[in-house]
C-alpha positions in Angstrom: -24.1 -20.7 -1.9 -20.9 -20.6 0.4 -18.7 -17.6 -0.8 -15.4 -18.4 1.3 -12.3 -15.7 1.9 -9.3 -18.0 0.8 -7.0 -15.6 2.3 -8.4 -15.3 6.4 -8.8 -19.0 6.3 -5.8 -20.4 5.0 -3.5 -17.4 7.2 -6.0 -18.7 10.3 -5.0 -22.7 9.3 -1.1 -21.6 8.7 -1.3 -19.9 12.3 -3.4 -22.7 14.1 -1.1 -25.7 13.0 2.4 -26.5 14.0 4.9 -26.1 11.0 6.2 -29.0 11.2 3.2 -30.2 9.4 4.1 -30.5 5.7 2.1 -27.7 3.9 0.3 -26.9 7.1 -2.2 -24.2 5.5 -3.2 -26.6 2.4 -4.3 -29.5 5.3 -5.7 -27.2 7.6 -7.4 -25.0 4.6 -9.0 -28.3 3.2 -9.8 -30.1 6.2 -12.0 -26.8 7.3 -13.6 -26.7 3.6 -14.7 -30.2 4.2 -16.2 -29.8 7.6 -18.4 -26.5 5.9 -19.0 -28.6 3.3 -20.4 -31.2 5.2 -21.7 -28.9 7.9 -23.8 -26.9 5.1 -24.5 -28.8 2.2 -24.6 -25.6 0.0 -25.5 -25.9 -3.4 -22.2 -23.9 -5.0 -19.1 -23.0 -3.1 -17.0 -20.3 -4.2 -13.7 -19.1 -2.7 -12.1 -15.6 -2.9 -8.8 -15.0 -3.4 -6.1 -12.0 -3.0 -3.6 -11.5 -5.8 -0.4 -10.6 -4.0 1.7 -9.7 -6.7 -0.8 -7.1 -8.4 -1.7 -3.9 -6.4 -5.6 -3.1 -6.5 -7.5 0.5 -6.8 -7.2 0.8 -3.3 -3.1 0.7 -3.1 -2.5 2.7 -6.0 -5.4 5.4 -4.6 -4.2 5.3 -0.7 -0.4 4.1 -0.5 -0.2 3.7 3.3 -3.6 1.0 2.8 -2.2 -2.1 4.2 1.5 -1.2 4.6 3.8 -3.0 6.8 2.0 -6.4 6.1 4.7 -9.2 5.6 4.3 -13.0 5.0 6.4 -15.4 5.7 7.5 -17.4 2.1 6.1 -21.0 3.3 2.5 -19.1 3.5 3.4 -17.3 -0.1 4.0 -20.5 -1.7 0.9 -22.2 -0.2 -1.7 -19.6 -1.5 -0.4 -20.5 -4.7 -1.2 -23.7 -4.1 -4.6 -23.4 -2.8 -6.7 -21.9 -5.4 -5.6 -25.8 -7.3 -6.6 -27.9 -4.4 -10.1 -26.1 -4.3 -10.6 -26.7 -8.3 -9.4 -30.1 -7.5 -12.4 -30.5 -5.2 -14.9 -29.6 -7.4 -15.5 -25.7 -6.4 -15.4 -22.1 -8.1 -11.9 -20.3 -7.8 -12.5 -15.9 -7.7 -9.1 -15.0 -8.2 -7.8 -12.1 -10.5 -5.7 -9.1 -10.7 -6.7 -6.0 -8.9 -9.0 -7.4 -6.7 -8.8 -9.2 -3.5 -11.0 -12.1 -2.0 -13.3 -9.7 -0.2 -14.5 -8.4 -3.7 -15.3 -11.9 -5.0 -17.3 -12.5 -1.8 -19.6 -9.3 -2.3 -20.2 -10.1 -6.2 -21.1 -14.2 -5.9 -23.6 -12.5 -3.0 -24.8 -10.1 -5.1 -25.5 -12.4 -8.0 -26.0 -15.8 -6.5 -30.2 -15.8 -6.4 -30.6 -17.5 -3.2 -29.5 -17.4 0.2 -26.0 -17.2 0.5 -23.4 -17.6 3.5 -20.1 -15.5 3.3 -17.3 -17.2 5.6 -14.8 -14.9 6.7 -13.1 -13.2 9.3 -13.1 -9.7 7.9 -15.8 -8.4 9.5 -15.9 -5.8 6.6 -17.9 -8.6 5.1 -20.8 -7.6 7.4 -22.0 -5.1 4.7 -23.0 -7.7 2.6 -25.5 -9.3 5.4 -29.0 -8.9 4.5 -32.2 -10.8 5.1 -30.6 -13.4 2.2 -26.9 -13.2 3.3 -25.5 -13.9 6.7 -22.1 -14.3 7.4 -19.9 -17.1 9.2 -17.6 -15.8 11.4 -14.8 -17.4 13.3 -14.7 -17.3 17.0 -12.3 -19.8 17.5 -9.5 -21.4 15.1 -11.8 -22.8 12.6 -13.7 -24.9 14.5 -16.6 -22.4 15.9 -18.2 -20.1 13.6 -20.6 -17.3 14.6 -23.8 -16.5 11.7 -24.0 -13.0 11.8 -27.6 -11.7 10.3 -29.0 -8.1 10.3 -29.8 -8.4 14.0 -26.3 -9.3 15.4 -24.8 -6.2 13.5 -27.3 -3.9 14.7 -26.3 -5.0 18.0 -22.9 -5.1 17.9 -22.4 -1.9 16.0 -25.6 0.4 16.6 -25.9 0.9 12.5 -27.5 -1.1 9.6 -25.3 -3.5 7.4 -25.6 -1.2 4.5 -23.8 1.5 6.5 -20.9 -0.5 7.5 -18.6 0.8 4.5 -19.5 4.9 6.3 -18.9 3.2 9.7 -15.4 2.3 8.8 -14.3 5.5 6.8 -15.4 7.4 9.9 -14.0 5.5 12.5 -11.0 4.2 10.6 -9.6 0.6 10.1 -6.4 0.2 11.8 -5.7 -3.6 9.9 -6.3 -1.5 6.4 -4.4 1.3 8.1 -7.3 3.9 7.3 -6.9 6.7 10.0 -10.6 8.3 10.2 -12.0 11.0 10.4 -9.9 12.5 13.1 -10.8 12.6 17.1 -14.0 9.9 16.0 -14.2 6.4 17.2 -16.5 4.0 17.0 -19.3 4.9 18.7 -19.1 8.3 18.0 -19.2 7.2 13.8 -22.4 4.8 14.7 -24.2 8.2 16.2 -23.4 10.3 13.0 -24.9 7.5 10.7 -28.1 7.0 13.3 -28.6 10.5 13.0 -27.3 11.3 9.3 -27.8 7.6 7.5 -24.4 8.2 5.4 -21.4 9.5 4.8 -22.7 12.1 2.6 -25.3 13.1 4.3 -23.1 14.0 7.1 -20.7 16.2 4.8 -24.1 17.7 3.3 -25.1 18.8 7.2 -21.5 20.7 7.2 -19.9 17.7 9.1 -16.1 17.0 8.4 -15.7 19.7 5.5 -11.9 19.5 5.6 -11.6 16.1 5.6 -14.4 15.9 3.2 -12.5 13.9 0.1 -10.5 12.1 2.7 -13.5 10.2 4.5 -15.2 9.5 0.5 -12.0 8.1 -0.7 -11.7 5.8 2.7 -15.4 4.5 2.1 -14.7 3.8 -1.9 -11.9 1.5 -0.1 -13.8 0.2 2.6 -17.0 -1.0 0.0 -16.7 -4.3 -1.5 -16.3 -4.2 -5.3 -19.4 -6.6 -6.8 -18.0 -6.1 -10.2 -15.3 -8.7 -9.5 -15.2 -10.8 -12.4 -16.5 -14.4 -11.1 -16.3 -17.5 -12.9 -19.7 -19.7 -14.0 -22.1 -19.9 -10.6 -24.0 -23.0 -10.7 -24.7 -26.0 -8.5 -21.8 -28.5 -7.9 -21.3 -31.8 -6.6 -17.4 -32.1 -4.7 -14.9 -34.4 -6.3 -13.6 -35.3 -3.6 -11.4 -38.4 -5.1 -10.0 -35.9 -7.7 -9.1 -33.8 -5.0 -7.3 -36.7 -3.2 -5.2 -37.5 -6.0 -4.6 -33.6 -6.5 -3.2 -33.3 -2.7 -1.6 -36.9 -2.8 1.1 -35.5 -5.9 1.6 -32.5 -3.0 3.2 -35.6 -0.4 -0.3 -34.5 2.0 -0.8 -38.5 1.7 -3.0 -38.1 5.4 -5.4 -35.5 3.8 -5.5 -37.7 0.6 -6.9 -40.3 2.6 -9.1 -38.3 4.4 -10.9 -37.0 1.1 -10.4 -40.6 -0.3 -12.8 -42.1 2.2 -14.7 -39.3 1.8 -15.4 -39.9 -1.8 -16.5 -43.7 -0.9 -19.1 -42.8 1.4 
């Protein structure tokens, strides 16, 4: 399966195109999906999606988590769009209030009973790798994509994946606007959990007592909710012509002809 993050891809396409492209997000979105498509051949796709107009647990538990984010209204109005194209093409849609795209990612790789490749660049989705999941990460635009297994986050963060989710409530998350426990960075957090394995097991050794609840309510936000409710997982073949016609009634008549010729092969 390919569990895709809606969000970081279409924000990276609406960022990497000019906007003088009509809908610049839907074609640079689509055109990506296509090339994983084709790159991966996965049996299922599935893509995440944030509901902006809904706050989740994690705003109504922590106010300040992502505050200060602002979108401009051509992006709005495109992720509204972009949950249609990807049903037009044939693929799952995880979209519901209260949870964000991350949380669909963590239950399709939870449930899905094969091997499963998470494309995102949150790398909060690296607590979800395992010897099953890996994740694809962008490096550049969306052209170059980096598979992150078990190994790779060892080395890039001294700590298994499961431990990712204590990594972050220690060391903060300036994007989710998590502060940390205070005076500990990175490689400080990675040489608690070495030497603790979790969160609470450093607050059991006496560590952090007075920012005790603090740190447990930043991990709860910082863990990916596999309860997400996801629509029917099972294998798919693209529709690629529907989804020309779909993005053709948009005026994208270039990417209609690109997924038209597709089709015919």
């Amino acid at each position: 399966m390919l569990a895709l993050d809606g969000d970081s891809f279409a924000h990276r396409a609406y960022h990497a195109l000019p906007k003088s492209i009509r809908m610049n997000a839907v074609v640079g979105f689509t055109n990506m999906l296509v090339r994983l498509w084709e790159a991966e051949k996965p049996d299922s796709v599935l893509v995440g999606w944030d509901t902006l107009s809904v706050p989740t647990y994690r705003h109504e538990a922590f106010a300040a988590y992502q505050s200060g984010r602002v979108f401009e209204e051509s992006i709005l109005e495109q992720l509204e769009v972009l949950p249609d194209v990807v049903g037009a093409c044939g693929f799952a849609v995880g979209k519901a209030p209260g949870f964000e795209a991350d949380d669909f990612l963590a239950a399709a790789a939870h449930t899905w009973p094969g091997e499963v490749l998470v494309a995102t660049s949150d790398r909060d989705a690296f607590q979800l790798v395992s010897d099953r999941v890996t994740v694809l990460q962008p490096t550049r635009g969306v052209s170059e994509l980096a598979r992150i297994g078990p190994a790779e986050v060892r080395e890039r963060y001294g700590i298994e994946p499961e431990q990712v989710p204590d990594l972050i409530a220690l060391r903060g998350d300036p994007s989710d606007k998590l502060p940390g426990a205070r005076g500990i960075g990175p490689k400080k957090a990675a040489e608690i959990l070495r030497e603790y394995g979790t969160l609470e097991g450093a607050l059991a050794g006496g560590r952090f007592a007075a920012e005790a609840e603090d740190l447990r309510l930043y991990r709860r936000i910082a863990a990916m909710d596999v309860s997400a409710p996801l629509p029917p997982l099972v294998e798919q073949s693209p529709t690629w012509a529907e989804a020309s016609s779909f993005v053709r009634g948009l005026g994208l008549n270039a990417l209609a002809e690109r997924l038209a010729s597709i089709a015919a092969r």
